[in-house]
C-alpha positions as CSV (number, residue, x, y, z in Angstrom):
1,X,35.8,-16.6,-50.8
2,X,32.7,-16.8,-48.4
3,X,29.8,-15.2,-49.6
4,X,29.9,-12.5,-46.6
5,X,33.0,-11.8,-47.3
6,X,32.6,-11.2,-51.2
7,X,29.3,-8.8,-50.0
8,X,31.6,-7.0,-47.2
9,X,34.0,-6.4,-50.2
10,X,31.4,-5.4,-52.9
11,X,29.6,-3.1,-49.9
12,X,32.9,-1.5,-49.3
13,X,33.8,-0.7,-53.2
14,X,30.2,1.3,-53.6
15,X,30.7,2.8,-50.6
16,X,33.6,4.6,-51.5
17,X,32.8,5.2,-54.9
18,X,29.1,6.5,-54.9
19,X,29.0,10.0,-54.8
20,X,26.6,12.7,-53.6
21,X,27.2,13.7,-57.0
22,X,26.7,10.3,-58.9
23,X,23.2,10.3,-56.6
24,X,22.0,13.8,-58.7
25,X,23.2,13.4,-61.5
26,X,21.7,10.0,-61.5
27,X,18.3,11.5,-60.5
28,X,18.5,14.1,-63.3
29,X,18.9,11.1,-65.9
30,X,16.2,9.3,-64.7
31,X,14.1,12.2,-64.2
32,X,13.2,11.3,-60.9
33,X,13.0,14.2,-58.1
34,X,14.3,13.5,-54.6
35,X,10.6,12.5,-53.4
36,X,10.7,9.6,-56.3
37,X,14.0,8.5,-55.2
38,X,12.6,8.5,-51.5
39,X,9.8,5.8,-52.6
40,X,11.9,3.5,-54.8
41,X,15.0,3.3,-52.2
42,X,13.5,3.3,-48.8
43,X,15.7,6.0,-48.1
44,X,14.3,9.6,-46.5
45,X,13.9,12.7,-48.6
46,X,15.6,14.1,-45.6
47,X,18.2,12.0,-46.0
48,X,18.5,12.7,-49.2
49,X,19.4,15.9,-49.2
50,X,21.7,15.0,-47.0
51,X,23.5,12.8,-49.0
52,X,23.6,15.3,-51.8
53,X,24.7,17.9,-50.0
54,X,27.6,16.1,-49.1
55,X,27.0,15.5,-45.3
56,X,27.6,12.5,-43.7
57,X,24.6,9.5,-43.9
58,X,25.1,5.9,-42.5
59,X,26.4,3.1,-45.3
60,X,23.1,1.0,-45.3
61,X,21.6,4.8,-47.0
62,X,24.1,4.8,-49.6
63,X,24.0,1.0,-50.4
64,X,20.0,1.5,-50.4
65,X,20.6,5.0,-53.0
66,X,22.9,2.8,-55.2
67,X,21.2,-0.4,-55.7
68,X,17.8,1.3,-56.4
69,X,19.9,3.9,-59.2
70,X,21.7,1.0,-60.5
71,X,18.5,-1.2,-60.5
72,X,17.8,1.1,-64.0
73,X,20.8,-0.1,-65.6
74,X,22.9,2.8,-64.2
75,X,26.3,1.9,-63.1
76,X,28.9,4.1,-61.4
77,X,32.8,4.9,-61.9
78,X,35.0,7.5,-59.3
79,X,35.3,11.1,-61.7
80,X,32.5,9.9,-64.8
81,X,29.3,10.6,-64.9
82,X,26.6,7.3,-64.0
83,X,26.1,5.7,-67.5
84,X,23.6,3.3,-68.8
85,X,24.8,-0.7,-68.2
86,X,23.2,-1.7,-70.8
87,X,22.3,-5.5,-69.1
88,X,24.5,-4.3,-66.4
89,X,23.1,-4.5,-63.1
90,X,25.8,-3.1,-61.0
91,X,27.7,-4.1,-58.2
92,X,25.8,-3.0,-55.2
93,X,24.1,-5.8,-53.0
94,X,20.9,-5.8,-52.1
95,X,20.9,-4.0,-48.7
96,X,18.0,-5.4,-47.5
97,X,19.8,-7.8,-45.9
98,X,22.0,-6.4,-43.9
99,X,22.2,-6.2,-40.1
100,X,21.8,-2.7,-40.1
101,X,18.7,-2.1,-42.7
102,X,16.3,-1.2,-39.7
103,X,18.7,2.1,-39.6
104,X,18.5,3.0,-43.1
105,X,17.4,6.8,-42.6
């Protein structure tokens, strides 16, 4: 399988299954407040508490909230809690280079 095609597939998989949720609770673990988060992922504080909240932020944002959480050894299943990896690194591609990470918000 092309390379682009195995990073479309691994993009679409943490899409759907990184949660607003797994984002907190995630933060809680680490200890890290929204403001921390903001600095290690690029991503807006703004966006967030967006994201948390449940409302609607573009894919790049969430691939950007996922690979920096998972860059601490935290990996993430649909209906558990994120737990430690161990020398798991996750799933989640690097989003910097994507098309769209100019738009992350």
């Amino acid at each position: 399988m092309p390379h682009s095609a195995t990073r479309s597939t691994f993009e679409r998989i943490v899409i759907n299954q990184f949660t607003p949720l797994h984002c907190s609770q995630a933060r809680e673990m680490l200890g890290w407040n929204r403001e921390y988060l903001s600095e290690q992922s690029g991503v807006s504080v703004s966006a967030i508490e967006r994201f948390e909240s449940q409302a609607p932020v573009r894919d790049v944002t969430r691939l950007a909230l996922a690979y920096s959480l998972e860059a601490q050894g935290l990996v993430f299943f649909p209906g558990f809690t994120p737990g430690r990896g161990g020398n798991v690194r996750g799933t989640t591609p690097d989003p910097m280079g994507r098309e769209d990470f100019a738009l992350i918000e």
